[in-house]
C-alpha positions in Angstrom: -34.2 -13.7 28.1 -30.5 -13.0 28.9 -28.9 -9.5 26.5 -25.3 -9.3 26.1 -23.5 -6.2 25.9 -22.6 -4.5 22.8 -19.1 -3.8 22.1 -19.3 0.3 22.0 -16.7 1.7 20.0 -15.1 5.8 19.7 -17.8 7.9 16.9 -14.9 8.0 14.6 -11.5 7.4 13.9 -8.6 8.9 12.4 -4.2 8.6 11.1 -2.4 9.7 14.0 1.4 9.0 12.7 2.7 7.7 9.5 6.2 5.6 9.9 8.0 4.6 6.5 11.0 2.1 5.8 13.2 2.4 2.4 16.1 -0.4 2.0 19.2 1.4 1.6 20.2 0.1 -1.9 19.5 2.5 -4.7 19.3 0.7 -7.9 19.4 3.3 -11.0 17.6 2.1 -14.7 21.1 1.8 -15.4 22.1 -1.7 -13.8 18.6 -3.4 -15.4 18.4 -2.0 -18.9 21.2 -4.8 -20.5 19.4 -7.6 -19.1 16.0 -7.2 -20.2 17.3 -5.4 -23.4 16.5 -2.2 -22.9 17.3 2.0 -22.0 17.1 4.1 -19.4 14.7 6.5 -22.0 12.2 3.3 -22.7 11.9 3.1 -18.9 10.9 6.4 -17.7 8.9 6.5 -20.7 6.7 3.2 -20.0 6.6 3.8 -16.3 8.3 7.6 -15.0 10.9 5.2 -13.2 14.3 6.1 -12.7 15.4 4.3 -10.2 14.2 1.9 -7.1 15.0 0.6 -3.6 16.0 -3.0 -3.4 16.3 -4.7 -0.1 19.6 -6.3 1.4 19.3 -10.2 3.0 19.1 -8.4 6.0 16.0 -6.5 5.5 13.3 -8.6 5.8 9.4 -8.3 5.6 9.6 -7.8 9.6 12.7 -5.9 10.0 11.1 -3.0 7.4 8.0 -3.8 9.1 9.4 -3.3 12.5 11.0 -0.2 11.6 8.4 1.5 9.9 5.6 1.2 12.3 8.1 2.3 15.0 8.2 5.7 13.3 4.6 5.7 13.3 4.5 4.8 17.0 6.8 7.6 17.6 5.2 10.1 15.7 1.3 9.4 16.6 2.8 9.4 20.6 1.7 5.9 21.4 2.9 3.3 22.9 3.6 -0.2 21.2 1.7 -1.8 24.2 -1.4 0.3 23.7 -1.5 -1.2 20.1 -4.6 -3.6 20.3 -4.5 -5.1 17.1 -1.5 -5.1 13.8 -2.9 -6.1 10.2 -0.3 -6.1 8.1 -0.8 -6.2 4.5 1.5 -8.1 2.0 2.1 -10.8 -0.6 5.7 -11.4 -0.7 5.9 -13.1 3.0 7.0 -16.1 2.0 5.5 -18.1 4.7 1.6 -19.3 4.3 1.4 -19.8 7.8 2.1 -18.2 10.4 1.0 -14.9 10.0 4.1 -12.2 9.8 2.0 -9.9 11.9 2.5 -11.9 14.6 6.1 -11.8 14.5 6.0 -7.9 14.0 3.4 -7.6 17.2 5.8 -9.8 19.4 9.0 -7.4 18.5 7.5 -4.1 18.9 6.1 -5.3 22.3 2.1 -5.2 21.6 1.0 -6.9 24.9 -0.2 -9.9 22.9 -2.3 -8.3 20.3 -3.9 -10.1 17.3 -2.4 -9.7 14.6 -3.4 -11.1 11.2 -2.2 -10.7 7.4 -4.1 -9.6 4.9 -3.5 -10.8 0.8 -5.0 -7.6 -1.4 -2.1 -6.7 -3.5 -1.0 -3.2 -4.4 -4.9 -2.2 -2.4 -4.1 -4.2 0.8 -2.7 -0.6 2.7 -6.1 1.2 2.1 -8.1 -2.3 2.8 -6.0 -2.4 6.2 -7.0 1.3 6.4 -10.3 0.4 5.9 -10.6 -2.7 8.6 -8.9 -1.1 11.4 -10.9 1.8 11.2 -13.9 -0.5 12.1 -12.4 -2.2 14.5 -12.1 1.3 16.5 -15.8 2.3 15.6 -17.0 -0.9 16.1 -15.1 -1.2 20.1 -13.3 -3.9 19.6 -10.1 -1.5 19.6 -8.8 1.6 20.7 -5.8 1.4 18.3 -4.6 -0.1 15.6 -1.4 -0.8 13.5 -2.0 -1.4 9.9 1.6 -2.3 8.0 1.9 -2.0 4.3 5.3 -3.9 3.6 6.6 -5.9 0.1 10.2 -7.6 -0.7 8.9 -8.0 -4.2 12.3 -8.7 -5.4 11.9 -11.9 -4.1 9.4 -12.3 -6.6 10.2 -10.3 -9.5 12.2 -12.0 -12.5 15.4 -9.7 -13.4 15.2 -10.9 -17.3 11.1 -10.3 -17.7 11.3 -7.6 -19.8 7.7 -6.5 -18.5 8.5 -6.2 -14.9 11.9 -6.1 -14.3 12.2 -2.5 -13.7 8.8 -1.9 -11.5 8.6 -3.7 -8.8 11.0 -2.6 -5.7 11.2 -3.3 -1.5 9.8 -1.3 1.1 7.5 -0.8 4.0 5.3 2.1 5.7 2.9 2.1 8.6 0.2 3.9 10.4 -1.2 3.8 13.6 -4.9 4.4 13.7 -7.0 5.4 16.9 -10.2 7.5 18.2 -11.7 10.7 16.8 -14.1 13.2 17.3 -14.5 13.7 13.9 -14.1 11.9 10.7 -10.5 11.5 10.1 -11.1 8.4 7.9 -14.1 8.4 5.4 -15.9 5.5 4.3 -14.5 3.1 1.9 -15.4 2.6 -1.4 -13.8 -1.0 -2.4 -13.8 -4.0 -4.4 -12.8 -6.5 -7.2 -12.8 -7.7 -10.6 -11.8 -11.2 -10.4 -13.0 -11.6 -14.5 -9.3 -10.0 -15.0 -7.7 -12.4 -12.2 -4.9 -13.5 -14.6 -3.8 -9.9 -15.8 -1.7 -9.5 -12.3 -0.5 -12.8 -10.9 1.9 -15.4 -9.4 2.9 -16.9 -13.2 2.9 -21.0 -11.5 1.3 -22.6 -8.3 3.9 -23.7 -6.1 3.3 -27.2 -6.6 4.2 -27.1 -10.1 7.2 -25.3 -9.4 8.0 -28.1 -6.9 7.3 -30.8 -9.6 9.6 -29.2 -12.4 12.5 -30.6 -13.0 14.5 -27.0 -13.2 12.7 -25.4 -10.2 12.5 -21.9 -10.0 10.9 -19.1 -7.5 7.9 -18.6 -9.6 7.4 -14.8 -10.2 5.0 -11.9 -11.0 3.7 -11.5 -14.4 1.8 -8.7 -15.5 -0.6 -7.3 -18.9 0.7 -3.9 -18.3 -1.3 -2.8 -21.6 -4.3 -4.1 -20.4 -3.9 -3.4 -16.5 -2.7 1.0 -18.0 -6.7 0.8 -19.7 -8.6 -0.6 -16.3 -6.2 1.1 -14.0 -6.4 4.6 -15.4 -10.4 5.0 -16.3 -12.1 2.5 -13.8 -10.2 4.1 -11.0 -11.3 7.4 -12.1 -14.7 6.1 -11.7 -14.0 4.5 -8.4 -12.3 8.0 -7.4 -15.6 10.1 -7.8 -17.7 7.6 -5.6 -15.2 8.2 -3.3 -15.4 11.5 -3.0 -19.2 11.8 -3.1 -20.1 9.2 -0.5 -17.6 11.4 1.7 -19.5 14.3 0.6 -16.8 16.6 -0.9 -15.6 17.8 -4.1 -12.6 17.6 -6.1 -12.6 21.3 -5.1 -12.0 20.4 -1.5 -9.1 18.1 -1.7 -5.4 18.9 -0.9 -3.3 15.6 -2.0 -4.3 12.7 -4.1 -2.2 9.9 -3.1 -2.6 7.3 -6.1 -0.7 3.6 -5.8 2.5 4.1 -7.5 2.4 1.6 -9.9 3.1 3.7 -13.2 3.4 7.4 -13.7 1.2 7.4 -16.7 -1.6 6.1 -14.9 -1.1 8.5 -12.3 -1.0 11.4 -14.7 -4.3 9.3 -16.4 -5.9 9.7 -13.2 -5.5 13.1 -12.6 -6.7 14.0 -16.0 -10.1 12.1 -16.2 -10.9 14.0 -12.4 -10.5 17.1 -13.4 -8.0 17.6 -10.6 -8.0 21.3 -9.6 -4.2 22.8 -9.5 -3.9 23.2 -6.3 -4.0 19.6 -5.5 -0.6 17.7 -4.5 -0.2 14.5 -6.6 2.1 11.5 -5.1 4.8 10.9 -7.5 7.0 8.7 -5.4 7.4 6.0 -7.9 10.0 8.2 -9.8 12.3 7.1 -6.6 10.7 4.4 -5.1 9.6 2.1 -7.9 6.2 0.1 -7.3 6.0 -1.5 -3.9 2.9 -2.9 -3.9 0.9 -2.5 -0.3 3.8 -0.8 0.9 3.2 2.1 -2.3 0.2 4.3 -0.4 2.3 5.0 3.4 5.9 5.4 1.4 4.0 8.0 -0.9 2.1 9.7 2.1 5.0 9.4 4.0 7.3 10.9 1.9 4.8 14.2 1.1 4.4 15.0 4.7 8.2 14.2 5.3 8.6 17.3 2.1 6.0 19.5 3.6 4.1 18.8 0.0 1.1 17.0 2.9 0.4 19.0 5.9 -1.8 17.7 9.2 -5.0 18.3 8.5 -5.3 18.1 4.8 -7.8 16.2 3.1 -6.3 13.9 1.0 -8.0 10.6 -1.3 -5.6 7.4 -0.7 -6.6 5.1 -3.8 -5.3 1.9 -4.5 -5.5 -1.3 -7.4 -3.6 -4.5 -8.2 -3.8 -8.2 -8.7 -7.0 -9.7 -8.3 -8.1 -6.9 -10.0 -8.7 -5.8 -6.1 -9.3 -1.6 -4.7 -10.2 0.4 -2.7 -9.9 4.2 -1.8 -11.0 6.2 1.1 -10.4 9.8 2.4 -8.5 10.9 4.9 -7.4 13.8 7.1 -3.2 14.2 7.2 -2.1 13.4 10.3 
C-alpha cells in the first residue's frame, strides 16, 4: 500500500503588516444631501457619516489593491515573491471571470501564485483572514496576501435615498505568515441566507440587459431591518468569539467592528459590556462603509493613530449581504 506525504504546515499563524489604500477625493454630506433630499444632521444621525472617500477613474479595484498590499509588504518585511497565495475579497470587480487577484498577483510580482476571489460582502476581509490562516497551518503556504478592496460607487445609486450616503471606495491588505503562537484565533463564521434579500444587487444582469432603459443595477438595502440583526445577533456572534478563543471581554484591547453604521457600532459595544479601556474602530465617520475593504482601513488607521499597538488583542467582526459573518481574534501586528 503506497502513503503520501502530508502537507505539514507552521503550529500557528499570525498579521505581520497591515497596508491601506484611501482614494483621494473627499466627498463631505454636503454635495449628497440635495439629491436624495436630505441634511447633513439626518446623515450623521442615521449613520455617524460625515463624509466619505470616492474613487477617481484612475483608481481601480487593482490599482488600490496594488497599493495597499504593497504597504503591507513593506511593513510585514516580505517580499512580493515570497507571497504564495493572494485572496482578495470583493464584490464590486466588475468582471465574473477572471479573477482580479490574478491581475494583483501578476503586478506586485508573486512568482505565479494562486490567487483567487472571494464574494462575502462586508465579511469577505475576516473570511480571507480566516482561509489564509489555514492555508499556513495546513502547509500549503508559508505566506499569504489577503486584499479587502470595494469601488462601491460603481454600484451605489446617488438618488437612493437609503444608500446614497454609505457606501464609499477603498482598499486595505494584510500579509499573513508563520507563528509560534496564536496570532490569529479560530473563526467563528456564518450565514443567514433566510434574510438574502435585505442586502443585495436590486436586478440580475440579464434583466438589466433586456430593459429597454438599461441601467448599472445597484445596491439596495433594509437598513431598519439589517440595524436589528446587525446590532444583537452580532453581539451574540461576538461572545462565541471570544470564548472559543478563550478570553474575556476583560482581556481585549480594540474591537474592530465593520463600519457599516455608527449606531450599530455603538449597539455593539453596549450589549458586550465592553470594558472602558477597550479602543472601538470608528473609521466610518471618515471613511464611509467600504464593504470588505471596512475591517484593514479601520485596523489600519488605529495602528497608523497609535489607538492599536503590536501586540494587542483585538476582535475583527464582520456582517453584510447574504446575511454572511464572521469574526476572529487577532494579535496587532
Amino acid at each position: 500500500m503506497i502513503s503520501l506525504s502530508p502537507s505539514v504546515g507552521s503550529p500557528h499563524s499570525r498579521i505581520l503588516g497591515i497596508g491601506t489604500y484611501r482614494p483621494s477625493r473627499v466627498v463631505p454630506n454636503s454635495e449628497l444631501i440635495e439629491a436624495i433630499d436630505s441634511s447633513d444632521e439626518w446623515i450623521q444621525q442615521r449613520s455617524g457619516i460625515k463624509e466619505r472617500r470616492f474613487a477617481s477613474p484612475e483608481e481601480t479595484v487593482q490599482m488600490m489593491s496594488v497599493a495597499s498590499s504593497r504597504q503591507a509588504l513593506e511593513r510585514a518585511g516580505i517580499e512580493a515573491a515570497q507571497i504564495d497565495c493572494v485572496i482578495v475579497a470583493t464584490v464590486s470587480h466588475m468582471l465574473q471571470t477572471p479573477a482580479v487577484a490574478t491581475a494583483i498577483a501578476h503586478e506586485l510580482g508573486t512568482d505565479r501564485a494562486p490567487a483567487f476571489d472571494i464574494s462575502a460582502a462586508c465579511a469577505g476581509f475576516c473570511h480571507g483572514l480566516a482561509l489564509g490562516s489555514d492555508l499556513i497551518r495546513a502547509g500549503s503556504a508559508k505566506h499569504v496576501l489577503v486584499v479587502g478592496v470595494e469601488r462601491l460607487t460603481d454600484i451605489t445609486s446617488l438618488i437612493d435615498r437609503g444608500t446614497a450616503f454609505i457606501f464609499a471606495d477603498g482598499a486595505g491588505a494584510a500579509v499573513l505568515g508563520p507563528s509560534e503562537e496564536v496570532g490569529i484565533g479560530p473563526v467563528v463564521w456564518g450565514s443567514d441566507g433566510e434574510q438574502f434579500d435585505l442586502i443585495r444587487q436590486k436586478e440580475d444582469w440579464r434583466d438589466v440587459l433586456e430593459a429597454d432603459r438599461p441601467e448599472m443595477p445597484h445596491l439596495v438595502m433594509q437598513g431598519a431591518a439589517v440595524f436589528r440583526w446587525a446590532a444583537f445577533e452580532m453581539a451574540k456572534t461576538a461572545q462565541e468569539t471570544l470564548e472559543r478563543s478563550g478570553i474575556t471581554v476583560d482581556d481585549l484591547d480594540v474591537f474592530v467592528p465593520h463600519q457599516a453604521n455608527m449606531r450599530i457600532i455603538d449597539a455593539m459595544a453596549r450589549s458586550m459590556k465592553l470594558p472602558e479601556h477597550v479602543k472601538i474602530a470608528r473609521d466610518i465617520a471618515e471613511q464611509g462603509n467600504t464593504s470588505a475593504a471596512s475591517i484593514p482601513l479601520a485596523l489600519g488607521r488605529m495602528i497608523d493613530e497609535g489607538e492599536a499597538k503590536s501586540g494587542d488583542i483585538a476582535l475583527l467582526i464582520a456582517f453584510g449581504a447574504g446575511l454572511a459573518y464572521a469574526a476572529q481574534v487577532v494579535k496587532v501586528p
